[in-house]
N, C-alpha and C positions, 0 to 999 in steps of 0.2 A: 858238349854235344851241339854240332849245327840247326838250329831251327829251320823248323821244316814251310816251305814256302808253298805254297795252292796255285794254280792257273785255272780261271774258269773262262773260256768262251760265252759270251752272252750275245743276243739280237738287241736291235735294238726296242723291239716288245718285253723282249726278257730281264733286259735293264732296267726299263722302267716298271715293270713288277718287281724286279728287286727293291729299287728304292723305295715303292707303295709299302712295298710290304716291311720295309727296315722304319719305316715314318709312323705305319698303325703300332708296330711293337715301342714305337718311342713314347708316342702318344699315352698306350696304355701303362707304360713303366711309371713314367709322371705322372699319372692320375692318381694310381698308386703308393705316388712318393716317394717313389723310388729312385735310383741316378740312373742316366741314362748316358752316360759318357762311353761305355763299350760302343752304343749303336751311332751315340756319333761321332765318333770315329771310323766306324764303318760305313755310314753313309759321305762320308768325306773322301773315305778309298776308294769309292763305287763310284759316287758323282765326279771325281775326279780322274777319276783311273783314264790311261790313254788308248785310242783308238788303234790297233795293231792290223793295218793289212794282208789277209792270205788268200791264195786258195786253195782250193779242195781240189784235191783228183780222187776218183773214183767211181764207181758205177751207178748208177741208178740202184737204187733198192726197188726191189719188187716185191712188192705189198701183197700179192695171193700166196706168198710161202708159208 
């Protein structure tokens, strides 16, 4: 069976809450004692993941709905 692959859009506020927040759960693992080799790996995919240019068409949302 093919492994199943994710696309997430992020800002660049959003990024850097990802990373904060992948760095506090590292922290807390090794404090713990625990390994922490899943999270860095994944802060390795994130810190490194590449930049993709798009844009968006679409309307304005309207916020009093």
């Amino acid at each position: 069976m093919k492994e199943k692959l994710y696309s997430v859009t992020l800002d660049d506020y959003e990024h850097g809450a990802v990373i904060r927040s992948l760095n506090d759960e590292k922290t807390k693992l090794m404090n713990e004692g625990k390994s922490a080799d899943a999270i860095d790996d994944l802060l390795i995919k994130i810190g490194t993941a590449p930049v993709k240019k798009f844009k968006v068409f679409g309307k304005d949302r309207d916020e009093s709905r």
